[in-house]
TORKOL-4160 file (C-alpha; in steps of 0.2 Angstrom, whole numbers, padded with zeros to 4 digits, m for minus):
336
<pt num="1" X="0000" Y="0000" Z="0000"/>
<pt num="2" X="0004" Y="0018" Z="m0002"/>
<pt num="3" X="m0001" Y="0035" Z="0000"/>
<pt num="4" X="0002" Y="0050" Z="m0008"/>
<pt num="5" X="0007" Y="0066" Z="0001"/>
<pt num="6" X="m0004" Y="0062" Z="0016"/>
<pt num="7" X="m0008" Y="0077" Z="0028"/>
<pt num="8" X="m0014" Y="0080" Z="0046"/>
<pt num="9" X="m0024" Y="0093" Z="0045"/>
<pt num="10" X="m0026" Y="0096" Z="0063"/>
<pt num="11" X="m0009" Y="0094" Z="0074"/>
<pt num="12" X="m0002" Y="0101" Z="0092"/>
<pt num="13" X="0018" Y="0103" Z="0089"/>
<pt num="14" X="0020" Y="0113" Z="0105"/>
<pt num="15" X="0036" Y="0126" Z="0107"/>
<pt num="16" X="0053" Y="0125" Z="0113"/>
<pt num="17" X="0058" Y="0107" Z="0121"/>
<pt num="18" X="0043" Y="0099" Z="0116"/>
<pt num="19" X="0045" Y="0105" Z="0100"/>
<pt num="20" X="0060" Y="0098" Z="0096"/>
<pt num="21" X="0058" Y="0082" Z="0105"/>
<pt num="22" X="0042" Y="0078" Z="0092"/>
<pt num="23" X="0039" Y="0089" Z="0076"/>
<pt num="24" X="0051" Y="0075" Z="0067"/>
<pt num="25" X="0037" Y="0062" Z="0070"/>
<pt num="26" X="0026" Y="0071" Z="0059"/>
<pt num="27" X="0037" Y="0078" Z="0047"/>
<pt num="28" X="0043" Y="0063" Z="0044"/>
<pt num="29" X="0028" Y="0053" Z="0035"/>
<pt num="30" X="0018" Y="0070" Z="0032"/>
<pt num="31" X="0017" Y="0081" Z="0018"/>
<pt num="32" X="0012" Y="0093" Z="0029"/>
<pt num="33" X="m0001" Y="0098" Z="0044"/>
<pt num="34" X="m0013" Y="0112" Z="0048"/>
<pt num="35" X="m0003" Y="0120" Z="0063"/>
<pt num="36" X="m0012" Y="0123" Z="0080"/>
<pt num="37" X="m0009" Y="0140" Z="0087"/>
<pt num="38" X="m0013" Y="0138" Z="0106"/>
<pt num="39" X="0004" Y="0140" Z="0116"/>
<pt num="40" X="0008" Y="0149" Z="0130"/>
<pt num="41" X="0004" Y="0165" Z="0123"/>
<pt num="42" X="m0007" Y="0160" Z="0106"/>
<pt num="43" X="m0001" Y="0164" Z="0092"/>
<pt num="44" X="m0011" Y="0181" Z="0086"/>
<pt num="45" X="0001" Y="0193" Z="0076"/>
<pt num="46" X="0011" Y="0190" Z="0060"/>
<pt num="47" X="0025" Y="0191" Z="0069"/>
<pt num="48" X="0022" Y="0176" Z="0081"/>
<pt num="49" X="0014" Y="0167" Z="0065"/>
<pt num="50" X="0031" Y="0170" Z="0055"/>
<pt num="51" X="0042" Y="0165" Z="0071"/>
<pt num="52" X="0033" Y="0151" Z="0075"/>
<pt num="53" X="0034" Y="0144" Z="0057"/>
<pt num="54" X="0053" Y="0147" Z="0057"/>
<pt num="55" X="0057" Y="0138" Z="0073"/>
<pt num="56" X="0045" Y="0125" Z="0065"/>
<pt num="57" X="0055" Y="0121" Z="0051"/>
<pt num="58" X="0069" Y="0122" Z="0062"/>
<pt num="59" X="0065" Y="0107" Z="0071"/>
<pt num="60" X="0061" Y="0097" Z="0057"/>
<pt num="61" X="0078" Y="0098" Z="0049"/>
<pt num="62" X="0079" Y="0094" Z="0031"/>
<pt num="63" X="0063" Y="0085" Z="0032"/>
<pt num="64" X="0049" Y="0087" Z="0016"/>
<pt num="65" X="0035" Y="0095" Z="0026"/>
<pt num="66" X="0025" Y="0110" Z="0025"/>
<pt num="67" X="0018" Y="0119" Z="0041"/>
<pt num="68" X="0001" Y="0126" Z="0036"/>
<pt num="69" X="0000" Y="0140" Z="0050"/>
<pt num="70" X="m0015" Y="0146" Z="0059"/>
<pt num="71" X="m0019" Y="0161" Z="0071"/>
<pt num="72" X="m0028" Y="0162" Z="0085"/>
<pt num="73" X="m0045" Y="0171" Z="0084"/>
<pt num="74" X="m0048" Y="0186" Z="0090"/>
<pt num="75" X="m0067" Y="0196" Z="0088"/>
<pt num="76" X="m0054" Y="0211" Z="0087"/>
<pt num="77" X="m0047" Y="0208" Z="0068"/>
<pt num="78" X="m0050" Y="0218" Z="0055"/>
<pt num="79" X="m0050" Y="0216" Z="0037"/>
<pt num="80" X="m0034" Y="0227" Z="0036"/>
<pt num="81" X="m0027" Y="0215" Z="0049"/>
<pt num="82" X="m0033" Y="0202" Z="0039"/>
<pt num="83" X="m0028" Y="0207" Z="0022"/>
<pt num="84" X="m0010" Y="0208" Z="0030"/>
<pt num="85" X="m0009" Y="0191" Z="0037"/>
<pt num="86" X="m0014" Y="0181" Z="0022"/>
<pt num="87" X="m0001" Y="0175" Z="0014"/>
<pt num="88" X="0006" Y="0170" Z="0030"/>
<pt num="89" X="m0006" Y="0158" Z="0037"/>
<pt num="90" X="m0021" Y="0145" Z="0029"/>
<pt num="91" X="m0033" Y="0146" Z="0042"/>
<pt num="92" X="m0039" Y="0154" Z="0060"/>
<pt num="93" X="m0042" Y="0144" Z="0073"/>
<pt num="94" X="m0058" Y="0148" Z="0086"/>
<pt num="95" X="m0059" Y="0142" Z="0103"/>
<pt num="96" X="m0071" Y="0142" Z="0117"/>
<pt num="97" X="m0063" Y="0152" Z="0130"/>
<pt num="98" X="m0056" Y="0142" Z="0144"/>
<pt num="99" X="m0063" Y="0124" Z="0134"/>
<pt num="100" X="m0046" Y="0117" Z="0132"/>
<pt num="101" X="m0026" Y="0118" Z="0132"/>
<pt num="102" X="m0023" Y="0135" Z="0134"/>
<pt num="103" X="m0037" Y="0141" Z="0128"/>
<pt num="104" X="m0043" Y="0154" Z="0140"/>
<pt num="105" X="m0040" Y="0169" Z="0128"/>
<pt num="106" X="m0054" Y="0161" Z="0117"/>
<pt num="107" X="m0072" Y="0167" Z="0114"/>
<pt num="108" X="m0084" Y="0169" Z="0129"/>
<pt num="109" X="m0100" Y="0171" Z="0119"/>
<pt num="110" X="m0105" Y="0169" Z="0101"/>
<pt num="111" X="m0114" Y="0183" Z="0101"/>
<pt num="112" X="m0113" Y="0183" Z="0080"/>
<pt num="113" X="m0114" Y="0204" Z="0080"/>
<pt num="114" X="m0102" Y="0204" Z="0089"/>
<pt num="115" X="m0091" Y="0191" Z="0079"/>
<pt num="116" X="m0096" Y="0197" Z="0061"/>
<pt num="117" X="m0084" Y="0211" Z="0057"/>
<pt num="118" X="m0072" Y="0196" Z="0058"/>
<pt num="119" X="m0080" Y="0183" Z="0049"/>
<pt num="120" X="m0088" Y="0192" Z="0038"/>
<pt num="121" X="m0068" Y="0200" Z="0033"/>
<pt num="122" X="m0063" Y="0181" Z="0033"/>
<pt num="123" X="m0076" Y="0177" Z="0020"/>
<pt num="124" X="m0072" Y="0190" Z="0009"/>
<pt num="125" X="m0052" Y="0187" Z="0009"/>
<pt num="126" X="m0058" Y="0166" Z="0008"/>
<pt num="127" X="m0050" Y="0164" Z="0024"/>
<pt num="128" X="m0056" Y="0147" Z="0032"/>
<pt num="129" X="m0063" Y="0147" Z="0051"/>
<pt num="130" X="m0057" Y="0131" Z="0061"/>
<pt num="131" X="m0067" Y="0128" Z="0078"/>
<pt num="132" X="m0065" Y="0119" Z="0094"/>
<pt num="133" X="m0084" Y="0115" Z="0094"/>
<pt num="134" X="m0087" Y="0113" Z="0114"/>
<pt num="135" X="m0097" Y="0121" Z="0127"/>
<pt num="136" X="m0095" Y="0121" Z="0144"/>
<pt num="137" X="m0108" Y="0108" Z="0148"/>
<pt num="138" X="m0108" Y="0092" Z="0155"/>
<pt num="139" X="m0093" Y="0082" Z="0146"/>
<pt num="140" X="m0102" Y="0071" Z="0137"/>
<pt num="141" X="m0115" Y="0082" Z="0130"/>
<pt num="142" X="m0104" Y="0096" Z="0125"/>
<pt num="143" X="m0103" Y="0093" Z="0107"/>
<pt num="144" X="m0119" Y="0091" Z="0103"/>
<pt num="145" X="m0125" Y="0106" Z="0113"/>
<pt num="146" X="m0112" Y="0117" Z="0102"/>
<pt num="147" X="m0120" Y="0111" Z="0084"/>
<pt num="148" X="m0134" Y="0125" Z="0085"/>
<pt num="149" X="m0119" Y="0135" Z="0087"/>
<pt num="150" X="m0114" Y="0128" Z="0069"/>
<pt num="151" X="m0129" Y="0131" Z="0064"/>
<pt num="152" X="m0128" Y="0149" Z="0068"/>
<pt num="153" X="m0114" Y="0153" Z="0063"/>
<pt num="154" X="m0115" Y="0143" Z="0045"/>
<pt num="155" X="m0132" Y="0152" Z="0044"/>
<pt num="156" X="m0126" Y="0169" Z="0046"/>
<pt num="157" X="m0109" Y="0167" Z="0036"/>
<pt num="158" X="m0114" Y="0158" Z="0022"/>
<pt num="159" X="m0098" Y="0160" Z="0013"/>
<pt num="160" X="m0088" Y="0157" Z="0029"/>
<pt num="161" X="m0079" Y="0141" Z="0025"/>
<pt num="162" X="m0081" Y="0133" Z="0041"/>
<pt num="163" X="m0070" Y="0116" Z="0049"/>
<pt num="164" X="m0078" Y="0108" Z="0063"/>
<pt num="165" X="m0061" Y="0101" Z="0072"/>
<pt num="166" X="m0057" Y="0083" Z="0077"/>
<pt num="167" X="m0079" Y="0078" Z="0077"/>
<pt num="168" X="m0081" Y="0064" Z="0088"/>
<pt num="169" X="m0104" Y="0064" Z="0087"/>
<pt num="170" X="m0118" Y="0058" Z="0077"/>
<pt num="171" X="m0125" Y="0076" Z="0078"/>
<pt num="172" X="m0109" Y="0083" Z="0070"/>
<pt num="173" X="m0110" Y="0072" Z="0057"/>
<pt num="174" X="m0127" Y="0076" Z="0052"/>
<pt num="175" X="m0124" Y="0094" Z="0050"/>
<pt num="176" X="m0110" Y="0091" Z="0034"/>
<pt num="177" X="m0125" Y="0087" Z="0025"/>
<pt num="178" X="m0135" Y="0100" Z="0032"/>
<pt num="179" X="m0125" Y="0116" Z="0029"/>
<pt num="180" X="m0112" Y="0117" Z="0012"/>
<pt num="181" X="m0102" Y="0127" Z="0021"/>
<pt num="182" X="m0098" Y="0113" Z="0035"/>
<pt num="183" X="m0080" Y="0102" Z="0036"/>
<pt num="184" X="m0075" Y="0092" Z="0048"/>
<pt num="185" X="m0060" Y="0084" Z="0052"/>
<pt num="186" X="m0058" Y="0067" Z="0061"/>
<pt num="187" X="m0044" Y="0057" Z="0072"/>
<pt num="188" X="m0039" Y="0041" Z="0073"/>
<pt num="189" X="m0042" Y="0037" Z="0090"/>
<pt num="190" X="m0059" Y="0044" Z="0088"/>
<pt num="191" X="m0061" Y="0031" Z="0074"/>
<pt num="192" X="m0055" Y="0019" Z="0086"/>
<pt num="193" X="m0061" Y="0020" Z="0103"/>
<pt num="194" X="m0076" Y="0023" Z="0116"/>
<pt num="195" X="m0077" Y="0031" Z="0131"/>
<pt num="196" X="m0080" Y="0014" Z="0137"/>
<pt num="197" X="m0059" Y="0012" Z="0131"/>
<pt num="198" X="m0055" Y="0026" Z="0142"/>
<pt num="199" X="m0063" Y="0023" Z="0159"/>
<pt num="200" X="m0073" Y="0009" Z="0158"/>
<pt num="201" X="m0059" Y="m0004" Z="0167"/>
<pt num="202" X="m0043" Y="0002" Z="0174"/>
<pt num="203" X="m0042" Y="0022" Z="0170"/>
<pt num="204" X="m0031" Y="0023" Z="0153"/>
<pt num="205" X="m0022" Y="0039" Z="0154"/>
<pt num="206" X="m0014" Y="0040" Z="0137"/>
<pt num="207" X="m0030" Y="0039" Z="0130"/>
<pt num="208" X="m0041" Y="0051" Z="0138"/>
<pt num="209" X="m0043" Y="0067" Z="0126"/>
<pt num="210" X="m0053" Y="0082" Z="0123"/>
<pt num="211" X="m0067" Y="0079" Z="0114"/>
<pt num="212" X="m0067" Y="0066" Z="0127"/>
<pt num="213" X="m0071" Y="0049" Z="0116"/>
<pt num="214" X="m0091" Y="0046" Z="0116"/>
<pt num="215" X="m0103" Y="0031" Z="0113"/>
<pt num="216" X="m0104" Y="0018" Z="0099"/>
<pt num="217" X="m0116" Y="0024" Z="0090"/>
<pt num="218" X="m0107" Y="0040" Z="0088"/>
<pt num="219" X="m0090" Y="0030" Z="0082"/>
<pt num="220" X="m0100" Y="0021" Z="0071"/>
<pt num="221" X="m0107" Y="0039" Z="0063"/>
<pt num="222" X="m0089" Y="0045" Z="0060"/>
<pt num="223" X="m0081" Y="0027" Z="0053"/>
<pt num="224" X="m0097" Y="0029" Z="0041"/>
<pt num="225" X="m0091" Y="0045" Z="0034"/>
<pt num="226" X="m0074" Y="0044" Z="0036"/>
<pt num="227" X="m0071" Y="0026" Z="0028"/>
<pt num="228" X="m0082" Y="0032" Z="0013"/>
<pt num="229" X="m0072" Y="0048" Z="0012"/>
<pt num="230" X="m0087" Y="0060" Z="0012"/>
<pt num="231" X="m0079" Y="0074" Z="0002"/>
<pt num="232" X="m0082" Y="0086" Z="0019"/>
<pt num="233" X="m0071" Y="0075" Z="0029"/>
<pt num="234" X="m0052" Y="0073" Z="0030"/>
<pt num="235" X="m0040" Y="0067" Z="0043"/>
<pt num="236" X="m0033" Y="0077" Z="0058"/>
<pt num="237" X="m0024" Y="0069" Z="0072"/>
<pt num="238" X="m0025" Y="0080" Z="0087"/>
<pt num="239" X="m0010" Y="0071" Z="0091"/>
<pt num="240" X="m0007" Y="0083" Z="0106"/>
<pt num="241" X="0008" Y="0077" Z="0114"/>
<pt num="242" X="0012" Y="0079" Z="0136"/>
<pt num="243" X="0025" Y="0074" Z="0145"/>
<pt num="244" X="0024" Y="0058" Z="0153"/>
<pt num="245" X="0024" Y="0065" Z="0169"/>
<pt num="246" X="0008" Y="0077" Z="0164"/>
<pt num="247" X="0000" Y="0063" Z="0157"/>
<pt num="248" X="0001" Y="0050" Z="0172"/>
<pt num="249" X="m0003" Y="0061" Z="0185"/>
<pt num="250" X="m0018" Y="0066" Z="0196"/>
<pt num="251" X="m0024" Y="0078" Z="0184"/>
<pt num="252" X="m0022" Y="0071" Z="0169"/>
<pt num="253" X="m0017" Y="0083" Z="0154"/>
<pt num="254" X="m0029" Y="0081" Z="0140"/>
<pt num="255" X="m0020" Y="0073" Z="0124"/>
<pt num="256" X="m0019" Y="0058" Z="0114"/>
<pt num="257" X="0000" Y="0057" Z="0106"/>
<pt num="258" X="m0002" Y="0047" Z="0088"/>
<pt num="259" X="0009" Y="0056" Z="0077"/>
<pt num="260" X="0022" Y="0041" Z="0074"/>
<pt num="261" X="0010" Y="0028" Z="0072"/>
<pt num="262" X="m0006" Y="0039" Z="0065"/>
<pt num="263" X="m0004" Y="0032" Z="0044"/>
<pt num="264" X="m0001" Y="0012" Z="0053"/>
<pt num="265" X="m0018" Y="0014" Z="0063"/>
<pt num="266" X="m0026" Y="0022" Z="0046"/>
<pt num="267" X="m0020" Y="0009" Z="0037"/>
<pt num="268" X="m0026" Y="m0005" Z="0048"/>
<pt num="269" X="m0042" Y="0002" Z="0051"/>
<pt num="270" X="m0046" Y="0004" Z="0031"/>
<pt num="271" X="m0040" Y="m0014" Z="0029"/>
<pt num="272" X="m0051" Y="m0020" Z="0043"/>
<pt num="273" X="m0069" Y="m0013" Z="0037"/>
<pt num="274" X="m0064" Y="m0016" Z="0021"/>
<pt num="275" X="m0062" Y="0001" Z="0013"/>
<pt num="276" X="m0051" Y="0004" Z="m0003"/>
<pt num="277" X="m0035" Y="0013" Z="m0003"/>
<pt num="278" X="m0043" Y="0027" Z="m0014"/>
<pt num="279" X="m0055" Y="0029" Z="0001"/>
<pt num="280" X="m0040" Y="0031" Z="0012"/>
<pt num="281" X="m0030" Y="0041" Z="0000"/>
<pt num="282" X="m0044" Y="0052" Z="m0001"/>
<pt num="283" X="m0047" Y="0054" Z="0017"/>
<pt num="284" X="m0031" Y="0056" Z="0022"/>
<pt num="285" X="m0027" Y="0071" Z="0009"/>
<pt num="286" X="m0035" Y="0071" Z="m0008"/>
<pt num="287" X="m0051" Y="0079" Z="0002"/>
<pt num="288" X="m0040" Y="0092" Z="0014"/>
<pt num="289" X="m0032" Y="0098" Z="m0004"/>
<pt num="290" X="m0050" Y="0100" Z="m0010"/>
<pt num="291" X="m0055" Y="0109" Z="0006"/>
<pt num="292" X="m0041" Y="0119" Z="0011"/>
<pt num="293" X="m0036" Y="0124" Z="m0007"/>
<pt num="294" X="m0018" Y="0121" Z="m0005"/>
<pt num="295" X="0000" Y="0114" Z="m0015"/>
<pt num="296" X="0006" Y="0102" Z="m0005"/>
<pt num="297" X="0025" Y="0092" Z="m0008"/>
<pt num="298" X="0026" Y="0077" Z="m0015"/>
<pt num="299" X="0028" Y="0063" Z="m0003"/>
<pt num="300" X="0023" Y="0045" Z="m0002"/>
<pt num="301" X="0024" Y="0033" Z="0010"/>
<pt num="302" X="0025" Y="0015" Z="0009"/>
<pt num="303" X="0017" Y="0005" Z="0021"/>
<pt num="304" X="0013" Y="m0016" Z="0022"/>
<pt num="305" X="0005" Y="m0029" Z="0034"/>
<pt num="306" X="0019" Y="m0031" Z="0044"/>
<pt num="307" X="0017" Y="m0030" Z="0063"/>
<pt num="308" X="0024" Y="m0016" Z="0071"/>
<pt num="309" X="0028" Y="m0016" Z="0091"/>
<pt num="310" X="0024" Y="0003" Z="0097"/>
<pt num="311" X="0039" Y="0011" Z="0105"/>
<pt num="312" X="0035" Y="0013" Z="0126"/>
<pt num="313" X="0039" Y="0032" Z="0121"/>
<pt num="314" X="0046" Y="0044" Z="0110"/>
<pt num="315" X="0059" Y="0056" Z="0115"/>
<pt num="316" X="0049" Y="0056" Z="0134"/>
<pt num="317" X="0031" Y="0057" Z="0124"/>
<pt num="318" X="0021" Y="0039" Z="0124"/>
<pt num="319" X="0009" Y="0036" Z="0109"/>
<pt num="320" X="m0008" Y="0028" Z="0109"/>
<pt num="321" X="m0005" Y="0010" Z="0110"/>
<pt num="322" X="0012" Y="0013" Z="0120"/>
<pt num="323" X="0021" Y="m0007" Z="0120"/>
<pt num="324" X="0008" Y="m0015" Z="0110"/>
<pt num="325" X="0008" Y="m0023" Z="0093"/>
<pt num="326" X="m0002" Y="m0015" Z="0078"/>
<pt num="327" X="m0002" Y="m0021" Z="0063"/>
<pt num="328" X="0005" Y="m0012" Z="0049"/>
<pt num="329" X="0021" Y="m0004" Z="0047"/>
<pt num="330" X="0031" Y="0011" Z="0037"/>
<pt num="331" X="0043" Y="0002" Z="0025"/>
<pt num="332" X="0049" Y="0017" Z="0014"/>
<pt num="333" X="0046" Y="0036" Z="0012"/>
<pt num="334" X="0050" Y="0043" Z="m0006"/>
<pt num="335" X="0052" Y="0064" Z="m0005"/>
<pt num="336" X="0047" Y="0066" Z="m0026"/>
């Protein structure tokens, strides 16, 4: 099997040590990733956008891999603002103030008047609009209580190209065929694992993640879409990585670490429900290329039914499936 310039269009590289310790693992296999921009401060000027790209591409060396920048969004921005920025990043990333990893800069209302000079500037200049789509509810119900915010927002900005990050309901699902202007990218381990996976025996602390994982039913409802490559959905990781010691700890840092192992757990998964490889190929970034409107570079990776033993760690950061044994494996990566 192969796959052509695959992409990650959702992906925490952090700053600074972290940085350095994991970007490799993604810019090894990846053509490229849509960059998240919430560190410690977000990333919300051109300046901290064109840094942050450079120590990037720092850390991954010589590496065939493009970082598709974000900014953090801010109701403040104007279309001068805007129209300045550009070129510099391929999206902007909304989050729900206080909803998640350093987040608490994010929105505290979605009062659209408030958000439309904004939006509406985005839409005029095509700039796509990425959300965290989460209230502050009850943790299991937090997703779905967030769609009529969708639908709010879809409605009012109907040329707003909208992303609905890392989906993990039934509800989100049925709004890609509700609204054109709704995407949605999806992970692996929410095409993988319940809640049930998380806490329902011994507390697994490498897999708890926010969106936390739901029910069946809403697994099924995104391995639907997703292994029919519905044109609105693409891959993103949320590969989010801690250290071990933030991640085995009484409060437990939010984050699932697949980055290394994302494309073998694709791969698998495809090959298990009997999906093709176009399906996969499409998934994984024929559909973001559509979305996103992006050049990516030419990359492919080579993968086969080999069994692969997951590594307890990388560089200080275990992955989903830490020590255990997944079936297929990397065997080549051709830079074209």
């Amino acid at each position: 099997m192969q796959l052509n310039a695959p992409l990650d269009m959702h992906l925490h590289l952090r700053d600074g040590e972290m940085l350095e310790k994991i970007a490799k693992s993604s810019a090894e296999t990846f053509s490229g990733a849509i960059i998240m921009p919430n560190l410690v401060p977000p990333v919300s000027t051109k300046e901290e956008v064109v840094a942050y790209r450079q120590r990037i591409e720092k850390a991954i060396g010589k590496e065939t891999f493009t970082p598709y920048m974000t900014l953090f969004f801010k109701p403040s921005y104007d279309k001068a603002f805007l129209e300045s920025i550009k070129d510099e990043i391929t999206a902007i990333k909304l989050y729900p103030a206080g909803i998640t990893t350093n987040s608490e800069g994010g929105v505290s209302g979605f009062d659209v008047e408030e958000l439309r000079p904004a939006l509406e500037a985005m839409s005029e200049l095509n700039i796509p609009l990425c959300v965290h789509g989460e209230t502050n509810g009850f943790v299991m119900d937090r997703e779905a209580e967030f769609a009529s915010i969708y639908e709010r927002l879809a409605t009012a900005f109907p040329k707003l190209k909208i992303i609905m990050e890392h989906i993990t309901t039934k509800s989100s699902v049925d709004l890609l065929d509700k609204f054109e202007n709704l995407y949605a990218s999806i992970t692996i381990h929410h095409l993988l694992i319940t809640l049930d996976d998380v806490a329902g025996g011994m507390l697994k602390p490498h897999l708890f993640c926010k969106p936390i994982a739901k029910r069946p039913e809403d697994r099924d409802a995104l391995l639907k879409v997703a292994l029919a490559a519905h044109p609105k959905v693409m891959f993103g990781s949320d590969s989010a990585p801690h250290p071990k010691h933030a991640k085995e700890a009484c409060g437990c840092a939010a984050g699932v670490f697949t980055s290394p192992i994302a494309l073998q757990l694709l791969a698998e998964l495809f090959d298990n429900n009997n999906a093709s490889v176009e399906n996969l190929q499409a998934f994984v970034s024929g559909n973001a290329q559509n979305i996103y409107d992006i050049s990516v570079p030419n990359k492919t990776v080579f993968l086969e039914k080999t069994p692969f033993k997951v590594p307890s760690d990388y560089n200080g950061v275990v992955p989903m499936y830490a020590d255990e044994e997944i079936a297929y494996s990397i065997t080549k990566v051709e830079n074209n």
